[in-house]
mmCIF file of the N, C-alpha and C atoms, coordinates in Angstrom:
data_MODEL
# 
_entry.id   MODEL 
# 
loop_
_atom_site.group_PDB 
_atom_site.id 
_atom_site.type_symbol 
_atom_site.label_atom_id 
_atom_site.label_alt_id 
_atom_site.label_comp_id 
_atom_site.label_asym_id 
_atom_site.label_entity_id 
_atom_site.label_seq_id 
_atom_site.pdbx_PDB_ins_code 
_atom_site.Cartn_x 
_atom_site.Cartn_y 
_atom_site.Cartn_z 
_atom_site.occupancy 
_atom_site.B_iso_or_equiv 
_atom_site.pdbx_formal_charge 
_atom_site.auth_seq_id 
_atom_site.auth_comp_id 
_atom_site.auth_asym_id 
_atom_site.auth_atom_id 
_atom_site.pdbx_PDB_model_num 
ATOM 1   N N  . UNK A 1 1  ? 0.843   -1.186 0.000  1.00 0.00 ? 1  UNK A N  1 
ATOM 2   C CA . UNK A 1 1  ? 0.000   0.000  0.000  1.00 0.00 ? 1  UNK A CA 1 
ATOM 3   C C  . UNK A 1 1  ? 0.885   1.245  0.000  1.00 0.00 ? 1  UNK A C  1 
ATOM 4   N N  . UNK A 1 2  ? 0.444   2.346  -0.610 1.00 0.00 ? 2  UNK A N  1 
ATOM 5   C CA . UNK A 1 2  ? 1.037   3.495  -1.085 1.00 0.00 ? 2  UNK A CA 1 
ATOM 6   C C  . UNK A 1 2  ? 0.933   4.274  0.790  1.00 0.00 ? 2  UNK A C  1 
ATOM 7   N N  . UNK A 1 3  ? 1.834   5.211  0.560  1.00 0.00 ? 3  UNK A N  1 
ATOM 8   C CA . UNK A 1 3  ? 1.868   5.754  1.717  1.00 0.00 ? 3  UNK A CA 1 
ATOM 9   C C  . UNK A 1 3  ? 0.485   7.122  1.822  1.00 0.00 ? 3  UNK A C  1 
ATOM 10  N N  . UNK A 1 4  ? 0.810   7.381  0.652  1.00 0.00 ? 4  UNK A N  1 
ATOM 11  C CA . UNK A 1 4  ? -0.971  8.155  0.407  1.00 0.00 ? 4  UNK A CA 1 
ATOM 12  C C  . UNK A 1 4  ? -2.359  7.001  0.957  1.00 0.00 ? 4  UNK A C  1 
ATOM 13  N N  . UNK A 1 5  ? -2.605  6.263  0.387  1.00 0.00 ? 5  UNK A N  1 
ATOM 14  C CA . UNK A 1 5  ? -3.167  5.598  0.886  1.00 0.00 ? 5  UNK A CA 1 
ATOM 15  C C  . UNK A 1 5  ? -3.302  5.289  2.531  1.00 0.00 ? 5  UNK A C  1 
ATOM 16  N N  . UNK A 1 6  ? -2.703  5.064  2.778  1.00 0.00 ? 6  UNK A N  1 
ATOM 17  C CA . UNK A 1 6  ? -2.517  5.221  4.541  1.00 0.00 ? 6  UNK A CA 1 
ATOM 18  C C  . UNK A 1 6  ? -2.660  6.165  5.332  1.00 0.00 ? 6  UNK A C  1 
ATOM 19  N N  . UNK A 1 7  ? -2.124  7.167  4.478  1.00 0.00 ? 7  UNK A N  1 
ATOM 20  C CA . UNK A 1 7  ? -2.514  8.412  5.242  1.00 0.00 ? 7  UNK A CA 1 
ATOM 21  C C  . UNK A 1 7  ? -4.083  8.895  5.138  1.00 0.00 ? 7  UNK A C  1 
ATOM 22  N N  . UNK A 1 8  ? -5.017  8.387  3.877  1.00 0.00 ? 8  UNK A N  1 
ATOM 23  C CA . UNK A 1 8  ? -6.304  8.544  3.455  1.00 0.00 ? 8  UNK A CA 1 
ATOM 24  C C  . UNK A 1 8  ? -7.073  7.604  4.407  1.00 0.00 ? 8  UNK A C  1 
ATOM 25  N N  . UNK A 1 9  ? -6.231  6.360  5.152  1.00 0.00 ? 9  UNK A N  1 
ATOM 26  C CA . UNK A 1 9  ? -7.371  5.387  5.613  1.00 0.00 ? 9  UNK A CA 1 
ATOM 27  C C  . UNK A 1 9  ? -6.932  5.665  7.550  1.00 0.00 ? 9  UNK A C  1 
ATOM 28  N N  . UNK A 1 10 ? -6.226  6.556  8.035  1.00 0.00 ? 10 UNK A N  1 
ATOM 29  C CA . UNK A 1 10 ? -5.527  7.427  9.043  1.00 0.00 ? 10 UNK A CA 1 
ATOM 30  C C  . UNK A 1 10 ? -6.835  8.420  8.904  1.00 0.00 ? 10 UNK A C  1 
ATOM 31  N N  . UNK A 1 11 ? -6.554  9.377  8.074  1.00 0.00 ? 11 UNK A N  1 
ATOM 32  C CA . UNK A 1 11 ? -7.391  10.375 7.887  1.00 0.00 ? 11 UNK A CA 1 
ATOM 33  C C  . UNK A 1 11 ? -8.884  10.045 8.339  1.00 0.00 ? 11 UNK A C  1 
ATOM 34  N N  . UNK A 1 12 ? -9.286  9.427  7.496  1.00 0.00 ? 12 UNK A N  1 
ATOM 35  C CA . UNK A 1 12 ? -11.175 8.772  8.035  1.00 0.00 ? 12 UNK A CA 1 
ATOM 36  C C  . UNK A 1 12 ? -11.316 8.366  8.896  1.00 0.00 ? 12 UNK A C  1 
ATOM 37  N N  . UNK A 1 13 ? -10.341 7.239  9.712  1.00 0.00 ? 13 UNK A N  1 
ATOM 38  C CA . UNK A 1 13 ? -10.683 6.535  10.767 1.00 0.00 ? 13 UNK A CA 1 
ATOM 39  C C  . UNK A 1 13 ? -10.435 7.571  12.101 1.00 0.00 ? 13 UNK A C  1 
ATOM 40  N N  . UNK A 1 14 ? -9.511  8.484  12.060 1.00 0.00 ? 14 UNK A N  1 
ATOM 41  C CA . UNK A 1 14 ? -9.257  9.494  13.151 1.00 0.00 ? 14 UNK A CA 1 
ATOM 42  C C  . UNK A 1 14 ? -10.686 10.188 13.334 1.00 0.00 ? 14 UNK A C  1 
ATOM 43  N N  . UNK A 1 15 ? -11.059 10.630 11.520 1.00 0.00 ? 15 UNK A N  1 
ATOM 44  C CA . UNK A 1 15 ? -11.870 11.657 12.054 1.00 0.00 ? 15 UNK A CA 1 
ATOM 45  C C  . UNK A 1 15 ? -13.593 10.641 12.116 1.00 0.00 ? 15 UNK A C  1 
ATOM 46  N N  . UNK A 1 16 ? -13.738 9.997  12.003 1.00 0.00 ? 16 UNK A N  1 
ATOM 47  C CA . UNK A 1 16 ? -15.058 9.332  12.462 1.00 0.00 ? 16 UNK A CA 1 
ATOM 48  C C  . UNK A 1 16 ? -14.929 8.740  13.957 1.00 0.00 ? 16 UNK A C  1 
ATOM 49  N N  . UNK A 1 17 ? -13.870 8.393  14.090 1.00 0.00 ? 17 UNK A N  1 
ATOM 50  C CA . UNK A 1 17 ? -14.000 8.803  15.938 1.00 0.00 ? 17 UNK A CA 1 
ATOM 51  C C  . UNK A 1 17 ? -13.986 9.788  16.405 1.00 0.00 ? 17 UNK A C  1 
ATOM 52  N N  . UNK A 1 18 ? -13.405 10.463 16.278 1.00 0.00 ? 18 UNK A N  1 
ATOM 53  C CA . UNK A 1 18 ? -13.207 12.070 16.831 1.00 0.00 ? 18 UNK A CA 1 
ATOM 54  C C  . UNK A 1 18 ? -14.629 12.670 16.703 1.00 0.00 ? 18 UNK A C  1 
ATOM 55  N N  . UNK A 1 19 ? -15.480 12.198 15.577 1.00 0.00 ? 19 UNK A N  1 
ATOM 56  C CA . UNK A 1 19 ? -16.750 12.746 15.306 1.00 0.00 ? 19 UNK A CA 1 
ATOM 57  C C  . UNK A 1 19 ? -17.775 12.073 16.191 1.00 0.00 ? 19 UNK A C  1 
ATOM 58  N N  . UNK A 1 20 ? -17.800 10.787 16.491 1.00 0.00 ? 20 UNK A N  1 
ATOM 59  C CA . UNK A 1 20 ? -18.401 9.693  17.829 1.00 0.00 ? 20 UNK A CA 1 
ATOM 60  C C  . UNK A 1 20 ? -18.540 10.581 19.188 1.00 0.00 ? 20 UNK A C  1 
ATOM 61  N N  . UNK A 1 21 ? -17.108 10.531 18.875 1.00 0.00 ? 21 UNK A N  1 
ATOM 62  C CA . UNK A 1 21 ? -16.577 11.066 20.783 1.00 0.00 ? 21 UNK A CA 1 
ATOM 63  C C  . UNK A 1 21 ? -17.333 12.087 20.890 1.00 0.00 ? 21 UNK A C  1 
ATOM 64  N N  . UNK A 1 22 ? -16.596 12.995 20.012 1.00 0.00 ? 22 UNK A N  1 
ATOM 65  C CA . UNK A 1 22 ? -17.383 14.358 20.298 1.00 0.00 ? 22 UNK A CA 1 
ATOM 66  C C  . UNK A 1 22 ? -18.774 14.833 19.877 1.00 0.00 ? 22 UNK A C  1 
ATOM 67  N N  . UNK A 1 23 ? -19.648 14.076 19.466 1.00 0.00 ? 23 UNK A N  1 
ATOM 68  C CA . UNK A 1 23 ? -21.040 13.737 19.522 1.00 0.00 ? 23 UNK A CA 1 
ATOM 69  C C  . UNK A 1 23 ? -21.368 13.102 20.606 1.00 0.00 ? 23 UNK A C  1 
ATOM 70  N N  . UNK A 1 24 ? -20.565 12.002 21.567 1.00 0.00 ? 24 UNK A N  1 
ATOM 71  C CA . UNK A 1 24 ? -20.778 11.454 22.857 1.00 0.00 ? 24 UNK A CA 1 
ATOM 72  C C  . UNK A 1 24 ? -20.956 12.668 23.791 1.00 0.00 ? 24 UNK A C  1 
ATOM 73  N N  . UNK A 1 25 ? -19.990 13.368 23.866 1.00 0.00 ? 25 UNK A N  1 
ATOM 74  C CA . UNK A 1 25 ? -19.539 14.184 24.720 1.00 0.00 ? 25 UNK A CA 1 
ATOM 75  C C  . UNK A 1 25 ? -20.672 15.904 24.707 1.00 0.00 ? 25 UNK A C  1 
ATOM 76  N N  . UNK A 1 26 ? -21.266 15.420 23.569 1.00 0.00 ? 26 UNK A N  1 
ATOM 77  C CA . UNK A 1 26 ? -22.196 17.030 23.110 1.00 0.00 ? 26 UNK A CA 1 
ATOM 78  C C  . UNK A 1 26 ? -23.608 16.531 23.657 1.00 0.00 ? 26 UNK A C  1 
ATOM 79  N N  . UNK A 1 27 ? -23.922 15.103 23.640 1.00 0.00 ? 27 UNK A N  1 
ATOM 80  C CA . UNK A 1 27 ? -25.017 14.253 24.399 1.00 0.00 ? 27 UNK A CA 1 
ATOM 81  C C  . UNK A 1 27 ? -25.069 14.529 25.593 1.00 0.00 ? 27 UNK A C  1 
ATOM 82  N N  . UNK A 1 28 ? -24.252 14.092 26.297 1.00 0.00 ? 28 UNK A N  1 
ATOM 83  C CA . UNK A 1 28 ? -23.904 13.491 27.490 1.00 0.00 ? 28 UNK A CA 1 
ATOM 84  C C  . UNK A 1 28 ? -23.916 14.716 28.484 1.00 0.00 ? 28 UNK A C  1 
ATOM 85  N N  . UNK A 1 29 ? -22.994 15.634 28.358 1.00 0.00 ? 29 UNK A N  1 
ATOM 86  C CA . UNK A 1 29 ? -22.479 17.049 28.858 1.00 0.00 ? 29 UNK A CA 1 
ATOM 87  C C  . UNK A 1 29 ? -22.738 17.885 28.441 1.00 0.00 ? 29 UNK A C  1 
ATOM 88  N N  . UNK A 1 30 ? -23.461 18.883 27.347 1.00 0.00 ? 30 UNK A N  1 
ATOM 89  C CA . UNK A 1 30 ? -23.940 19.653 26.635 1.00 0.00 ? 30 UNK A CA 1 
ATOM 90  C C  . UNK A 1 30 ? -25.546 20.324 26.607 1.00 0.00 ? 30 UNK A C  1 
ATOM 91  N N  . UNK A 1 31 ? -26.142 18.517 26.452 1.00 0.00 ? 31 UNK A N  1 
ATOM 92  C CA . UNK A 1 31 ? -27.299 18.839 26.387 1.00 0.00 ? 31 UNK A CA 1 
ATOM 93  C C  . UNK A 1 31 ? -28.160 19.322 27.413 1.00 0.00 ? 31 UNK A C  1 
ATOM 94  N N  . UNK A 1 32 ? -27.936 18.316 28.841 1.00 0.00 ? 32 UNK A N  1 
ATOM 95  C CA . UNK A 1 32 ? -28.222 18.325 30.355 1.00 0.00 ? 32 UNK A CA 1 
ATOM 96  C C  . UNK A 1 32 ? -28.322 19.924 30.762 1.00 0.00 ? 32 UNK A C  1 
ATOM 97  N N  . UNK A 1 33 ? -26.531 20.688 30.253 1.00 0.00 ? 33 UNK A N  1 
ATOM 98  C CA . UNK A 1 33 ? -26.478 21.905 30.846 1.00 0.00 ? 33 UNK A CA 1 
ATOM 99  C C  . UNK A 1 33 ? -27.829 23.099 29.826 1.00 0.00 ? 33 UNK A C  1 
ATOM 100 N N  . UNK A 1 34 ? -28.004 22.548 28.589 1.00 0.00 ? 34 UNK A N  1 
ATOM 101 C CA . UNK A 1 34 ? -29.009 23.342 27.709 1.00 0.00 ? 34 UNK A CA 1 
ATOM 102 C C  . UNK A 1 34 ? -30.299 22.841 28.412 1.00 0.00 ? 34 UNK A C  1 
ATOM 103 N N  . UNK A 1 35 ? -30.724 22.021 28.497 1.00 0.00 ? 35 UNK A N  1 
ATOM 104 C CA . UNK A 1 35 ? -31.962 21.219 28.983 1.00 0.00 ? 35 UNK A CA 1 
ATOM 105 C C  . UNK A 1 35 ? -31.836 20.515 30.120 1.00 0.00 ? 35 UNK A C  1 
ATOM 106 N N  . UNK A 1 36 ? -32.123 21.134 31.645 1.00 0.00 ? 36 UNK A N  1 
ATOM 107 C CA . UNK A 1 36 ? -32.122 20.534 32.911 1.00 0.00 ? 36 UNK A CA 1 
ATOM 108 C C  . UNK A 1 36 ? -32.785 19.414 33.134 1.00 0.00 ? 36 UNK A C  1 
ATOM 109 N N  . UNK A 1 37 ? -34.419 19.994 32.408 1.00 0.00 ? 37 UNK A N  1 
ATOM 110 C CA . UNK A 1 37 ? -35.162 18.477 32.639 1.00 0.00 ? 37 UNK A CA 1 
ATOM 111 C C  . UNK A 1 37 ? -34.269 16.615 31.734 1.00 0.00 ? 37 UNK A C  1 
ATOM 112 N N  . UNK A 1 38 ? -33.936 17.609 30.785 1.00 0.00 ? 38 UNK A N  1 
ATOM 113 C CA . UNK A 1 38 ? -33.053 16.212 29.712 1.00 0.00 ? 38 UNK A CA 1 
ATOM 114 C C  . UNK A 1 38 ? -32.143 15.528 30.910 1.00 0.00 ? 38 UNK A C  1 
ATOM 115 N N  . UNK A 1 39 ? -31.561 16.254 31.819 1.00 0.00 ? 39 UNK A N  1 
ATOM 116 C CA . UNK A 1 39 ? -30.345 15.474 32.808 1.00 0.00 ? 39 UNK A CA 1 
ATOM 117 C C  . UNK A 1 39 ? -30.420 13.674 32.903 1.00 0.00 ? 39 UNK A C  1 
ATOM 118 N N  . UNK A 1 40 ? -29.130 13.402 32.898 1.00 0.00 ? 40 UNK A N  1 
ATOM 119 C CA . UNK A 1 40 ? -29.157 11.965 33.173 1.00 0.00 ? 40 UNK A CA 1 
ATOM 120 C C  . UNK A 1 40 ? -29.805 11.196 31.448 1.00 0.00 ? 40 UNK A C  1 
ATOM 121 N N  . UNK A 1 41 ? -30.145 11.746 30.886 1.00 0.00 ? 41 UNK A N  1 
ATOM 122 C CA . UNK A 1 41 ? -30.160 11.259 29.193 1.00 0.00 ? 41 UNK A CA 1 
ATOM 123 C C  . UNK A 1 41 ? -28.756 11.002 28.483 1.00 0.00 ? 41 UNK A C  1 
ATOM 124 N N  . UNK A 1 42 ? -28.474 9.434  27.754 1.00 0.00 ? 42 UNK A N  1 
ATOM 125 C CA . UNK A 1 42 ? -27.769 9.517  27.185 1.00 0.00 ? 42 UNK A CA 1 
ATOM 126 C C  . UNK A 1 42 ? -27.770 8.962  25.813 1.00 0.00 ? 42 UNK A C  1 
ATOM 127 N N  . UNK A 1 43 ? -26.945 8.991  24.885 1.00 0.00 ? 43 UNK A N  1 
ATOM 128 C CA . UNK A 1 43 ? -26.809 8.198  23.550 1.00 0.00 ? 43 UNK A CA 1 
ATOM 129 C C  . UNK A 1 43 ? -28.401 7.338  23.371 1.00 0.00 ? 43 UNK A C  1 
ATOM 130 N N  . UNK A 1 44 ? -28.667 6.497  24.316 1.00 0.00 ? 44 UNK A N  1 
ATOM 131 C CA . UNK A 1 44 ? -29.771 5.606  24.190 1.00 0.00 ? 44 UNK A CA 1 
ATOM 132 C C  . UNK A 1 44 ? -31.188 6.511  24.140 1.00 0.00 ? 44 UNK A C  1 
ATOM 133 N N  . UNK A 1 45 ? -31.828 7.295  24.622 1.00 0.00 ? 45 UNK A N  1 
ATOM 134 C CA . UNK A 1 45 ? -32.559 8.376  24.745 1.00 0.00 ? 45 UNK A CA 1 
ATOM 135 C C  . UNK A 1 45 ? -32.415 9.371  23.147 1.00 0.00 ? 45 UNK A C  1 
ATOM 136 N N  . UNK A 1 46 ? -30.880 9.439  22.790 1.00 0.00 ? 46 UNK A N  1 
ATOM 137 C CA . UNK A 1 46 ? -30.881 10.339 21.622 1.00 0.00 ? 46 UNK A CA 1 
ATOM 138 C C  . UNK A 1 46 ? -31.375 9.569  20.796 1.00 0.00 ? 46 UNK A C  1 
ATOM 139 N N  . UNK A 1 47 ? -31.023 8.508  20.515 1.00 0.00 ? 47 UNK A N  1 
ATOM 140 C CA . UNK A 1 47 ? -31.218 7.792  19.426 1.00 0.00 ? 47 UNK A CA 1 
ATOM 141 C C  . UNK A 1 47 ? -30.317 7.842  18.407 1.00 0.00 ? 47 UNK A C  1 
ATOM 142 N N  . UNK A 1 48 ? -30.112 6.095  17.950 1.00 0.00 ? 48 UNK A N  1 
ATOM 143 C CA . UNK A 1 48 ? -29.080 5.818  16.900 1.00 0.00 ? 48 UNK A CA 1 
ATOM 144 C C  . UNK A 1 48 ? -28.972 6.588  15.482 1.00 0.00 ? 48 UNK A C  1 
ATOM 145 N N  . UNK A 1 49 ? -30.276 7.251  14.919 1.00 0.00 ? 49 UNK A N  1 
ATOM 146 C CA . UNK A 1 49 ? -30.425 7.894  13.591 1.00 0.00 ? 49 UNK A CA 1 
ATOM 147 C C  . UNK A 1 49 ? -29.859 9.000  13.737 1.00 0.00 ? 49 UNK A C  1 
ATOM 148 N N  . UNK A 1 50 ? -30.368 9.846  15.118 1.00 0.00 ? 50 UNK A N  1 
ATOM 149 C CA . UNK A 1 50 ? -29.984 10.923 15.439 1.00 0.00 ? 50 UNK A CA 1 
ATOM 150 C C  . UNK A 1 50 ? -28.347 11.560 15.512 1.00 0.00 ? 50 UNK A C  1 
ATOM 151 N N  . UNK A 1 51 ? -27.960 10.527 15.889 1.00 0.00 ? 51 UNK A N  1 
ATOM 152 C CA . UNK A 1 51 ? -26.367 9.895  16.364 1.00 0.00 ? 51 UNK A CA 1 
ATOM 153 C C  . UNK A 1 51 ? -25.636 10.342 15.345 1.00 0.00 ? 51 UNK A C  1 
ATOM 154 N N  . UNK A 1 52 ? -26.069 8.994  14.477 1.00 0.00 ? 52 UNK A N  1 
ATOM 155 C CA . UNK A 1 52 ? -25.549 9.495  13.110 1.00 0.00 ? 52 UNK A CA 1 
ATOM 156 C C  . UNK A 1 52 ? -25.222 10.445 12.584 1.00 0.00 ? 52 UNK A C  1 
ATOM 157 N N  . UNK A 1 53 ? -26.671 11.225 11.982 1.00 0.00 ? 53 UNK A N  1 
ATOM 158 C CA . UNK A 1 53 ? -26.704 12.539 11.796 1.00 0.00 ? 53 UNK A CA 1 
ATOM 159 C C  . UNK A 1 53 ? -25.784 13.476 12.284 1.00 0.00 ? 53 UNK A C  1 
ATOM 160 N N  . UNK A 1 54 ? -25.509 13.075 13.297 1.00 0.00 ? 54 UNK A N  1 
ATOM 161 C CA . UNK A 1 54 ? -24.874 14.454 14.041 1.00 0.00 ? 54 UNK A CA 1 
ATOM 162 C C  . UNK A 1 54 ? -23.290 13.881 14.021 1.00 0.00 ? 54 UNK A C  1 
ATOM 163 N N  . UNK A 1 55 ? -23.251 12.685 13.907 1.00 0.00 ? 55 UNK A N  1 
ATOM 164 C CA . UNK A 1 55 ? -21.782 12.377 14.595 1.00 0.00 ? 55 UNK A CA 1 
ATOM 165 C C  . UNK A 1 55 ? -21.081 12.735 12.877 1.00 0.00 ? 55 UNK A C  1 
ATOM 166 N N  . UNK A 1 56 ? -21.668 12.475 11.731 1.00 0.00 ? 56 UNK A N  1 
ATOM 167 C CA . UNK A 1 56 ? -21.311 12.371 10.235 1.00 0.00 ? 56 UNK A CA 1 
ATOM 168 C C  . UNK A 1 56 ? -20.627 14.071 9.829  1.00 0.00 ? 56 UNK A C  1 
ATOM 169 N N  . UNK A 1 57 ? -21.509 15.090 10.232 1.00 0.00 ? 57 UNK A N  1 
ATOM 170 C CA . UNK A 1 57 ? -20.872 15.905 9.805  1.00 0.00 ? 57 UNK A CA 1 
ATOM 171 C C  . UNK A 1 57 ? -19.881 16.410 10.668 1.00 0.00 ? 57 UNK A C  1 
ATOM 172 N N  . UNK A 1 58 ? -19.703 16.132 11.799 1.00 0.00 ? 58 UNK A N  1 
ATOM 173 C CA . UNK A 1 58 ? -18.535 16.608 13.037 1.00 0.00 ? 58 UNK A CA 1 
ATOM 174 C C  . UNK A 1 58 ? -17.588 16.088 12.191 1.00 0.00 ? 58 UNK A C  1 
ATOM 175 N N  . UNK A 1 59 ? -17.693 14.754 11.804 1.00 0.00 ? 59 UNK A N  1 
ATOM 176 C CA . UNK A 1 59 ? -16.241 13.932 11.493 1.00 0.00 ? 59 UNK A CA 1 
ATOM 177 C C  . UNK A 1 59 ? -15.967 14.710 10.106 1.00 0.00 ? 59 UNK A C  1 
ATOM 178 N N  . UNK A 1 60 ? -16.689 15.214 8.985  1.00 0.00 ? 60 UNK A N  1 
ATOM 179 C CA . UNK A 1 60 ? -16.416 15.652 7.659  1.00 0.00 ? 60 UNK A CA 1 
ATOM 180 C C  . UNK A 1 60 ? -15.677 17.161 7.966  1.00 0.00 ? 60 UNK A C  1 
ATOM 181 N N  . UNK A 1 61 ? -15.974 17.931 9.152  1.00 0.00 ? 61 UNK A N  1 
ATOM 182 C CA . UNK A 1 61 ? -15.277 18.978 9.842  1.00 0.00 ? 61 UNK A CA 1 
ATOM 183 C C  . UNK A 1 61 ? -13.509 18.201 10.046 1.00 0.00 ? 61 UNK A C  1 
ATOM 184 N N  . UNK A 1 62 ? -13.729 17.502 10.875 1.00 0.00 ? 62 UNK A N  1 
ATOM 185 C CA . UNK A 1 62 ? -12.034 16.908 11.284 1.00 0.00 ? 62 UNK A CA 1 
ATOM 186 C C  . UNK A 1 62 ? -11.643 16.194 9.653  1.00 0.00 ? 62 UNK A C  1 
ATOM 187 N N  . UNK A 1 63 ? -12.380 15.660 9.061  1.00 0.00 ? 63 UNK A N  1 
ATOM 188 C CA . UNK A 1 63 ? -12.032 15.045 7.433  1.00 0.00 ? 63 UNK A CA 1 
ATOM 189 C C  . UNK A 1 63 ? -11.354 16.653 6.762  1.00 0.00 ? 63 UNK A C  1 
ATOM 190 N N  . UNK A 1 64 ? -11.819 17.575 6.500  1.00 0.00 ? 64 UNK A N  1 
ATOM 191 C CA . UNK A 1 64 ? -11.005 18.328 6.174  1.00 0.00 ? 64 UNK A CA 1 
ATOM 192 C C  . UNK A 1 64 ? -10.190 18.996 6.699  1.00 0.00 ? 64 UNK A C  1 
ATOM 193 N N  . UNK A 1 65 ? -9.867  19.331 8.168  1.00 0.00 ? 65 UNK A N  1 
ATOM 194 C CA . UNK A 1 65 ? -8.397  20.169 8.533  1.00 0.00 ? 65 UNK A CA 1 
ATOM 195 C C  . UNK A 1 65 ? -7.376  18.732 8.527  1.00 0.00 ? 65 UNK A C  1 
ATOM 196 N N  . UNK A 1 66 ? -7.528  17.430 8.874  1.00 0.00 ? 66 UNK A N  1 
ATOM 197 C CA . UNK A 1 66 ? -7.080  16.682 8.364  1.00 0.00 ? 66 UNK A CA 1 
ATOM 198 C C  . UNK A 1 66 ? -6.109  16.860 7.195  1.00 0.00 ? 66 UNK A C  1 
ATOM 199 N N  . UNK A 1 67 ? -6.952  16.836 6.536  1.00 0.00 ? 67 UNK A N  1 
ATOM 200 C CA . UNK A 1 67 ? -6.827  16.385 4.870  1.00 0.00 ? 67 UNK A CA 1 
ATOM 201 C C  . UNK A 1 67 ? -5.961  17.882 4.355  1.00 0.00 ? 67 UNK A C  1 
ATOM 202 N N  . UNK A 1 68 ? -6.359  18.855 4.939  1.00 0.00 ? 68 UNK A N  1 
ATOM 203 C CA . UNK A 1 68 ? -5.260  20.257 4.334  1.00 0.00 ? 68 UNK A CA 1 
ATOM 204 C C  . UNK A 1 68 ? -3.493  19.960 5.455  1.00 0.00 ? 68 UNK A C  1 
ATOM 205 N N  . UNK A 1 69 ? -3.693  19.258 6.692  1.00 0.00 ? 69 UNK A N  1 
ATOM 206 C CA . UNK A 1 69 ? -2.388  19.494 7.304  1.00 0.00 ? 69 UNK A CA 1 
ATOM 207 C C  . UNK A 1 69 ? -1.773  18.087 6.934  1.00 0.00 ? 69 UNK A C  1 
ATOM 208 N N  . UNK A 1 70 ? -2.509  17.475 6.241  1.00 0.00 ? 70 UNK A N  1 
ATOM 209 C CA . UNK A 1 70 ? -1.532  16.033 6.251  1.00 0.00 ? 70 UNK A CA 1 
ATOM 210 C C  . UNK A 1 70 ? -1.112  15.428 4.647  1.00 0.00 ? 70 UNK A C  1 
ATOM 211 N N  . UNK A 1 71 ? -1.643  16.287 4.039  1.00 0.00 ? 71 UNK A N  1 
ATOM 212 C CA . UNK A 1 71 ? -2.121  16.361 2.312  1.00 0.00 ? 71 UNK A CA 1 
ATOM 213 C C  . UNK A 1 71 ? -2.591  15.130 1.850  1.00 0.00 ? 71 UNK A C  1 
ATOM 214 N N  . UNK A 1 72 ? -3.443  14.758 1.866  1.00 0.00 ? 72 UNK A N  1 
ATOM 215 C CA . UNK A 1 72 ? -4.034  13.374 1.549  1.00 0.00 ? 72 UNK A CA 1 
ATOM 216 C C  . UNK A 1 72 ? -4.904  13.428 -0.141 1.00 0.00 ? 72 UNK A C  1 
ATOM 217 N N  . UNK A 1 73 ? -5.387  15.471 -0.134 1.00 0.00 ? 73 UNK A N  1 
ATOM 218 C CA . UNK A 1 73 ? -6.065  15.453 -1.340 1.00 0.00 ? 73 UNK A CA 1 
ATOM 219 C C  . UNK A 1 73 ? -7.174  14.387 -1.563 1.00 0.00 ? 73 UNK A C  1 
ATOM 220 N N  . UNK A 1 74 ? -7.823  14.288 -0.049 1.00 0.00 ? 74 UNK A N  1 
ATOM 221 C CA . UNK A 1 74 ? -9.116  13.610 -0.790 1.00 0.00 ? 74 UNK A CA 1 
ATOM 222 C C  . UNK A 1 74 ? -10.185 14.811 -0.978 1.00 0.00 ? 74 UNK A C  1 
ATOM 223 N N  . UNK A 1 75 ? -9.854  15.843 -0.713 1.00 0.00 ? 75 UNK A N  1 
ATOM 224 C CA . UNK A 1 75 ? -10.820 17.218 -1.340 1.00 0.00 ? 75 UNK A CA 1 
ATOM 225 C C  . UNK A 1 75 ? -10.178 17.622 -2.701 1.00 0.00 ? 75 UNK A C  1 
ATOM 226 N N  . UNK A 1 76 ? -10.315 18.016 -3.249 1.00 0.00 ? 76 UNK A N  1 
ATOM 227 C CA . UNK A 1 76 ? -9.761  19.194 -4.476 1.00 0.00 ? 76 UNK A CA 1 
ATOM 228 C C  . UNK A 1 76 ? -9.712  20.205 -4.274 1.00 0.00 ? 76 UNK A C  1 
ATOM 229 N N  . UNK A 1 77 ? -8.395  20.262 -4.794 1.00 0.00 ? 77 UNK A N  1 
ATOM 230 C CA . UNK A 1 77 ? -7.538  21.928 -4.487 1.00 0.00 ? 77 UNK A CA 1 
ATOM 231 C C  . UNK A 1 77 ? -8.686  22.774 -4.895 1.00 0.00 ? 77 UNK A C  1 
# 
């Protein structure tokens, strides 16, 4: 495997966790302090679709500063 390549399959896998976590962490700790009654709600309460949704574009945020500091060029110049 090409070293581009690695750095492209680095790139996604960093940022779709990073997009999890910090969708965990916007659930969990975020919402409670916006919505008192929500307290003690987590992931299971949000719901898996919802999850998604939200966790997909966090990670396409970290997919591109990624992708400009590590040059992977899976965007176009």
């Amino acid at each position: 495997m090409s070293s581009l390549l690695l750095r492209r399959i680095f790139v996604w896998s960093v940022s779709l966790v990073l997009g999890f976590v910090l969708t965990w962490a916007i659930v969990v700790f975020f919402f409670p302090i916006l919505i008192p009654a929500e307290a003690g709600k987590g992931l299971d309460d949000y719901g898996v679709l919802l999850t998604v949704l939200t966790a997909v574009p966090i990670a396409l945020v970290f997919v591109t500063w990624l992708d400009y500091f590590m040059d992977t060029r899976i965007l176009p110049d």
